[in-house]
Structure formats: C-alpha cells, structure tokens
C-alpha positions as protocol buffer text, in pm:
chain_id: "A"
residue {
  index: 1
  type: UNK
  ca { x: 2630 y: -2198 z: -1282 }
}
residue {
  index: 2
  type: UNK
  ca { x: 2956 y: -2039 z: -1194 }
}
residue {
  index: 3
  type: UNK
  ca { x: 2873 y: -1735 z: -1404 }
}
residue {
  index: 4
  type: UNK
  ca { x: 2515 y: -1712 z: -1237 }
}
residue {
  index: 5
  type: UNK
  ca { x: 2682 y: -1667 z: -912 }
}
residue {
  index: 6
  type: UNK
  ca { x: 2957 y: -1422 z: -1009 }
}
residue {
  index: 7
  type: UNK
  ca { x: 2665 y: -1142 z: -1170 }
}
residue {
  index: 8
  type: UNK
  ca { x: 2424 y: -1217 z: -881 }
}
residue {
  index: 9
  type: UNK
  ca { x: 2724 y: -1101 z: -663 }
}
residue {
  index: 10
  type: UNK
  ca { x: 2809 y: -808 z: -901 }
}
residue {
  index: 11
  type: UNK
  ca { x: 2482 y: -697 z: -897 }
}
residue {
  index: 12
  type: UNK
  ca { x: 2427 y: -353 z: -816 }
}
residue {
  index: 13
  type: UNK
  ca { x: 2240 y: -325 z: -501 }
}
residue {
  index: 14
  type: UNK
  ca { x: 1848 y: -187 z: -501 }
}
residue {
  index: 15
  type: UNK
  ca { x: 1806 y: 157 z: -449 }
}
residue {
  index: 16
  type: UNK
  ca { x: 1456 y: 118 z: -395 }
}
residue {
  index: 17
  type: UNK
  ca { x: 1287 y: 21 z: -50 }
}
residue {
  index: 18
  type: UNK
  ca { x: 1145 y: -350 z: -57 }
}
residue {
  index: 19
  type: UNK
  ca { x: 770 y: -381 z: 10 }
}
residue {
  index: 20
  type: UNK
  ca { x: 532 y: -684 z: 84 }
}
residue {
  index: 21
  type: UNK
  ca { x: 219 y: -751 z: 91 }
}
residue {
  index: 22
  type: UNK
  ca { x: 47 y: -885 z: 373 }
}
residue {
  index: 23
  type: UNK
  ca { x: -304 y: -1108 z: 420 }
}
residue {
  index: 24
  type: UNK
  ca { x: -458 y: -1327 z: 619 }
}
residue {
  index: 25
  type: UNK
  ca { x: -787 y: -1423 z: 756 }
}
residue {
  index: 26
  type: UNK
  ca { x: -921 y: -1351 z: 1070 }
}
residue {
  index: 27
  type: UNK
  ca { x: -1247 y: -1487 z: 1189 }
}
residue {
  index: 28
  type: UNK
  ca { x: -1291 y: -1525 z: 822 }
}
residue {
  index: 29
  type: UNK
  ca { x: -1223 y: -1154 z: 757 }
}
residue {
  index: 30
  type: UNK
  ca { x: -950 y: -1066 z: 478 }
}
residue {
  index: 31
  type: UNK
  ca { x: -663 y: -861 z: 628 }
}
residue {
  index: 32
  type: UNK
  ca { x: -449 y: -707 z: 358 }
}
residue {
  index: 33
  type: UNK
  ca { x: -149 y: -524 z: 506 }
}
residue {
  index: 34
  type: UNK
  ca { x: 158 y: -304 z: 335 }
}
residue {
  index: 35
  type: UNK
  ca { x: 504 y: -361 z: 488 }
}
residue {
  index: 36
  type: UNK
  ca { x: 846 y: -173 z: 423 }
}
residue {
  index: 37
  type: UNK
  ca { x: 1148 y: -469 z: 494 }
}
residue {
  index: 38
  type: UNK
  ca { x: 1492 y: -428 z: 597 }
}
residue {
  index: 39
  type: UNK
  ca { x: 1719 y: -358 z: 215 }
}
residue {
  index: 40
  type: UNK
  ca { x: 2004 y: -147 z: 138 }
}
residue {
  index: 41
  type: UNK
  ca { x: 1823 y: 145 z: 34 }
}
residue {
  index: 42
  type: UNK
  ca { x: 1652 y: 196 z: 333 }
}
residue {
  index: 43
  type: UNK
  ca { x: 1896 y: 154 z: 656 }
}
residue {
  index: 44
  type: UNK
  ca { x: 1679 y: 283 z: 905 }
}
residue {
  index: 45
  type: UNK
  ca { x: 1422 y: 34 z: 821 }
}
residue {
  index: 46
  type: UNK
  ca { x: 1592 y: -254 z: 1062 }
}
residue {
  index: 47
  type: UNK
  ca { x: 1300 y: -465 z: 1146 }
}
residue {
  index: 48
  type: UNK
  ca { x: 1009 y: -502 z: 896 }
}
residue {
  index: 49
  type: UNK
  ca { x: 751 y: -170 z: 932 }
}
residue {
  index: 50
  type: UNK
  ca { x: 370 y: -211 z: 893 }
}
residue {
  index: 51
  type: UNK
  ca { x: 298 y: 115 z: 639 }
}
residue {
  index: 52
  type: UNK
  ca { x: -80 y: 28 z: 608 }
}
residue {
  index: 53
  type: UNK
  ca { x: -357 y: -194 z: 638 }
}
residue {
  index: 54
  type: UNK
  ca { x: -704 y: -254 z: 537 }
}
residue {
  index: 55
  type: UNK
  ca { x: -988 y: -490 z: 717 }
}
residue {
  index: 56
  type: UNK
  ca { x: -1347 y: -557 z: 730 }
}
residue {
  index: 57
  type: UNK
  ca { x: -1610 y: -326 z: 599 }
}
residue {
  index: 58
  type: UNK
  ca { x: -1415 y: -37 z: 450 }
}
residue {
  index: 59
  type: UNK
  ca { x: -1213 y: -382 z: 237 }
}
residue {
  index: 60
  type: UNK
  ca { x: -1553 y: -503 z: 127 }
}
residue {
  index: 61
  type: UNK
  ca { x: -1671 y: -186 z: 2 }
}
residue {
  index: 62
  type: UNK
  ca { x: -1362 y: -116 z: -190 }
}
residue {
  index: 63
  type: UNK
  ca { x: -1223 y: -438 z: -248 }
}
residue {
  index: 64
  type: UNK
  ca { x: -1261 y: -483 z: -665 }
}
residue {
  index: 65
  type: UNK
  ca { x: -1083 y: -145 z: -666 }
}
residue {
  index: 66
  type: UNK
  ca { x: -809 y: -267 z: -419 }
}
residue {
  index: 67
  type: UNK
  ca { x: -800 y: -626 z: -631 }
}
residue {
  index: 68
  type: UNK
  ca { x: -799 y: -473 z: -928 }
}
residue {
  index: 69
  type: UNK
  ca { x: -442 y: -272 z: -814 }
}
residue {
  index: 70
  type: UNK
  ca { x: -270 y: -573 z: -631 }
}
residue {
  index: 71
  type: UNK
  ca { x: -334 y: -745 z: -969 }
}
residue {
  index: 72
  type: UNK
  ca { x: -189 y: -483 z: -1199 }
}
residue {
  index: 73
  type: UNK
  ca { x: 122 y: -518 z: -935 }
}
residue {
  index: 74
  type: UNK
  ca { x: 93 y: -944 z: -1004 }
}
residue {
  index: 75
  type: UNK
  ca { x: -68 y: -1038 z: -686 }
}
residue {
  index: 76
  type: UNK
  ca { x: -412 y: -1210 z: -707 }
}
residue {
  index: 77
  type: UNK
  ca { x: -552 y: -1264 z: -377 }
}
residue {
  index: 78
  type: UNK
  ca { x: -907 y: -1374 z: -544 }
}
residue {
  index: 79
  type: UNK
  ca { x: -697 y: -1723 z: -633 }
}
residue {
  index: 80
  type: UNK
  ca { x: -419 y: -1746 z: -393 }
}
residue {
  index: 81
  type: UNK
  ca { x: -466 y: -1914 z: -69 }
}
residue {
  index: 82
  type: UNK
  ca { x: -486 y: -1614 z: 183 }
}
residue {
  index: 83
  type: UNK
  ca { x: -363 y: -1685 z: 513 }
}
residue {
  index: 84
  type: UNK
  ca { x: -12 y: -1606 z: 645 }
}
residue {
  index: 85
  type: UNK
  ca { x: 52 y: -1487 z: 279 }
}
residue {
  index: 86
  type: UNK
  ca { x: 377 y: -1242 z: 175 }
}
residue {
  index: 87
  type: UNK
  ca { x: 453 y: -1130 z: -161 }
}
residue {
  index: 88
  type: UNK
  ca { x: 644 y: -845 z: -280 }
}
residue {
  index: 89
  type: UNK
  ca { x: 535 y: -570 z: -410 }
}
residue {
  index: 90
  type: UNK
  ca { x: 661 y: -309 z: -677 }
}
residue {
  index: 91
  type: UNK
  ca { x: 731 y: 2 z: -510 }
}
residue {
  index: 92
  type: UNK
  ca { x: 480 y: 240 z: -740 }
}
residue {
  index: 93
  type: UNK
  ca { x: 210 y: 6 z: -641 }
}
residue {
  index: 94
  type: UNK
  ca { x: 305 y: -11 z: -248 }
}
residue {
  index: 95
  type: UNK
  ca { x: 307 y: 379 z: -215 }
}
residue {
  index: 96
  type: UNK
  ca { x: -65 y: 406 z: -399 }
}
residue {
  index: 97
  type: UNK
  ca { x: -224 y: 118 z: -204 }
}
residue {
  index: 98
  type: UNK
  ca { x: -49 y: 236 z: 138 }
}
residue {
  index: 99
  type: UNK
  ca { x: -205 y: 532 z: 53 }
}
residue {
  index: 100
  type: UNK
  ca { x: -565 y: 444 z: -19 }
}
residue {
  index: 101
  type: UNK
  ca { x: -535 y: 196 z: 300 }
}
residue {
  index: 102
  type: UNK
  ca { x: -434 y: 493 z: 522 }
}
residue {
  index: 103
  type: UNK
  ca { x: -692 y: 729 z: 382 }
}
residue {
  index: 104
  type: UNK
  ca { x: -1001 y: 487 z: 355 }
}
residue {
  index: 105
  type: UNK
  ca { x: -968 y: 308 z: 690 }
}
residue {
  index: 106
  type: UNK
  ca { x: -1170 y: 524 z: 950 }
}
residue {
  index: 107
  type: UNK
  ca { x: -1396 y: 650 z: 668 }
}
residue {
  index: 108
  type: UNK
  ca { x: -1791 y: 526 z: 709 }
}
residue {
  index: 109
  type: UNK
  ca { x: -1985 y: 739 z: 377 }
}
residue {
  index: 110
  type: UNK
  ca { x: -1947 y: 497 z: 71 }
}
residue {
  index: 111
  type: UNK
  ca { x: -1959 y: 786 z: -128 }
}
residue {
  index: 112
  type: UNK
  ca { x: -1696 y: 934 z: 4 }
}
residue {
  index: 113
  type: UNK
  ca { x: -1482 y: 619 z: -41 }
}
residue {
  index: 114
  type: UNK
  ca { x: -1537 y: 631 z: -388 }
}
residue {
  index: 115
  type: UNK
  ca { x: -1430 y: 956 z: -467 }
}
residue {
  index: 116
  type: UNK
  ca { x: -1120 y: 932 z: -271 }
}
residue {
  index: 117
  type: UNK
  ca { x: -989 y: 625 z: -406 }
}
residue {
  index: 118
  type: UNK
  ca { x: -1081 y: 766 z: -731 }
}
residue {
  index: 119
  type: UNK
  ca { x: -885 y: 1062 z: -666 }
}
residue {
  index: 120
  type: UNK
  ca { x: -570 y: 852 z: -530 }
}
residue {
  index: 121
  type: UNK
  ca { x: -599 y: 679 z: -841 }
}
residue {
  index: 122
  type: UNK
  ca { x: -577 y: 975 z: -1084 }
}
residue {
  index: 123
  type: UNK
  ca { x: -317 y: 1126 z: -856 }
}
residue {
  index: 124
  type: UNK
  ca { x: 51 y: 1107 z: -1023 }
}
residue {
  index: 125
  type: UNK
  ca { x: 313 y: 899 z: -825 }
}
residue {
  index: 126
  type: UNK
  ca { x: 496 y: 1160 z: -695 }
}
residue {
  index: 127
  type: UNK
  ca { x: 167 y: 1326 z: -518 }
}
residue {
  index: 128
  type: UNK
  ca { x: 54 y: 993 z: -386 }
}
residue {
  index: 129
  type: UNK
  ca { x: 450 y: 946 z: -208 }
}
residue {
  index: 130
  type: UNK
  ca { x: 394 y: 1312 z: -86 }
}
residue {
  index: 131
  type: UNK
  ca { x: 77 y: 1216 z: 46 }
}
residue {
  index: 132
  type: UNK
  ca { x: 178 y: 903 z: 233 }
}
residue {
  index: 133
  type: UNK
  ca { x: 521 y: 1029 z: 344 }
}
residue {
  index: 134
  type: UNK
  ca { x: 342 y: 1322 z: 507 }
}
residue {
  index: 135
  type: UNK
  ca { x: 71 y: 1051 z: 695 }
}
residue {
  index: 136
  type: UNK
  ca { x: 348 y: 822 z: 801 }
}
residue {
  index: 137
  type: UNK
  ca { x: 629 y: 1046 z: 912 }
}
residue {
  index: 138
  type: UNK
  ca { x: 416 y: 1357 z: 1101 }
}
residue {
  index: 139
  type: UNK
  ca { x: 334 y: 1423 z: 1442 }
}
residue {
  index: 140
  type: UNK
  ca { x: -33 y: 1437 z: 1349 }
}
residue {
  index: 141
  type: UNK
  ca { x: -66 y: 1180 z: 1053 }
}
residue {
  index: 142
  type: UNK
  ca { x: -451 y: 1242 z: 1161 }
}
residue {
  index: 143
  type: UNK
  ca { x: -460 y: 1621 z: 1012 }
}
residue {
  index: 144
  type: UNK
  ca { x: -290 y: 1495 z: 707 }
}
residue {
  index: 145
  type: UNK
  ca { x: -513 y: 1230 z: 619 }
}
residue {
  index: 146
  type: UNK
  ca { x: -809 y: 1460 z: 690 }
}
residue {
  index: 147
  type: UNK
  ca { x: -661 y: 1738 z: 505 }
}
residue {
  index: 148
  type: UNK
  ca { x: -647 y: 1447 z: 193 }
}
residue {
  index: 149
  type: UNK
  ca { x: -990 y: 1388 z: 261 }
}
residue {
  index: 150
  type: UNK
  ca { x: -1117 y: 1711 z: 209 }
}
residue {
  index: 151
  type: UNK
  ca { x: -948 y: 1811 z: -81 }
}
residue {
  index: 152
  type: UNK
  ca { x: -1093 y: 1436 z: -283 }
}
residue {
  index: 153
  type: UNK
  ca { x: -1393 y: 1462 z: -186 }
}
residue {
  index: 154
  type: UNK
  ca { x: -1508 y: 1829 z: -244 }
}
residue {
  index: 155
  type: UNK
  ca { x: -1739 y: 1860 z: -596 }
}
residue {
  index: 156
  type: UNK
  ca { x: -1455 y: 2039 z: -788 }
}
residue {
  index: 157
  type: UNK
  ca { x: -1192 y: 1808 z: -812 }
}
C-alpha cells in the first residue's frame, strides 16, 4: 500500500486537459454537455468550462451517431442512469463530439446534419481541434461554424 502511494505521488502530471461529460434530463429531454475541468495542463481553465452541448431535436436526429462515439470513448448513456451524470472523457473523443455539438446545434435540414457529422467524423484529429479551437476561442465563433458548414455540406466533399 505504501508503494501505491509513493508512484501515485511520483506520477508525472497530465499534460492533457481533463474533459467530462455531462447529461441530464430535463422535462424528460436528454441533455448531453462537454466540459473542460480545472488540471495542470490547462491553468487558465480555473473553474469547470461548458465547451458544448446538445438537446432536443437536433440530439434525436443524431443521437445513434452521438451514442455510437460516447461508447467508443466507454460511456453508455443508453444503460446508465442519466440525470446529474459526469464521466470523463478521453480527450480525442471530447474535441470530435464538442465539435459535432457546436456545429449541429442551430442546424434544422436533416440532411444537412448528416453530412456534417459525417464529415466531422472522417475529419483527422488535428482538423477537428482546429475546427473547435477556432469556434470556441474567436470573436465570431458564428462565422466559423458557418464557414464549417459550408465546406461539409457542399456535393464535392
């Protein structure tokens, strides 16, 4: 036990930011939320941040796709019980959900939601932080998203 204690302190702290996931029911709607915590690797983060979210319709419509990823990432909210949960989240997985969440929120064409999660999904990992970084940290994160929009869901991807 003595041991245990000695290499959890020797540990080399994370140097990647800590991410949750976030869902709960609301007038028996599923909220599913992305938050960056407080950690070592990211001091500026001193209160938990809300990075994304997804709710009602536009989670419905893409929710197999969005169940499909939290489960790759070890998180099944089809058999968990939902409300007030928090689980971590891999960081790879965080970015590319944030992502889609950001992006698919104020979208209405079902088509359209298709082709742009598809596109998130084919996008490499580096892309997809690009993409997010640029909707979270701008001025504008409105033209960004848009500007993501338009490129998935033209007919020559």
């Amino acid at each position: 036990m003595h041991a245990r204690k000695k290499d959890a302190y020797m540990a080399p702290p994370s140097i990647q930011p800590i991410y949750e996931v976030r869902a709960r029911r609301v007038d028996n709607e599923l909220q599913v939320e992305i938050w960056q915590v407080p950690s070592s690797s990211s001091p500026h983060v001193t209160v938990p941040v809300r990075v994304a979210g997804l709710a009602g319709r536009n989670l419905e419509v893409n929710q197999i796709r969005i169940f499909k990823r939290l489960r790759d990432a070890g998180i099944r909210l089809d058999v968990m019980p939902v409300d007030g949960m928090r689980v971590p989240i891999a960081e790879a997985a965080a970015l590319r959900i944030a992502l889609m969440f950001r992006v698919l929120a104020p979208m209405r064409s079902r088509a359209a939601m298709v082709q742009v999660a598809e596109g998130i999904e084919e996008m490499p990992r580096e892309e997809a932080a690009y993409w997010l970084g640029m909707a979270v940290h701008r001025k504008n994160p409105r033209r960004v998203l848009t500007a993501l929009r338009v490129l998935l869901t033209t007919t020559a991807r």
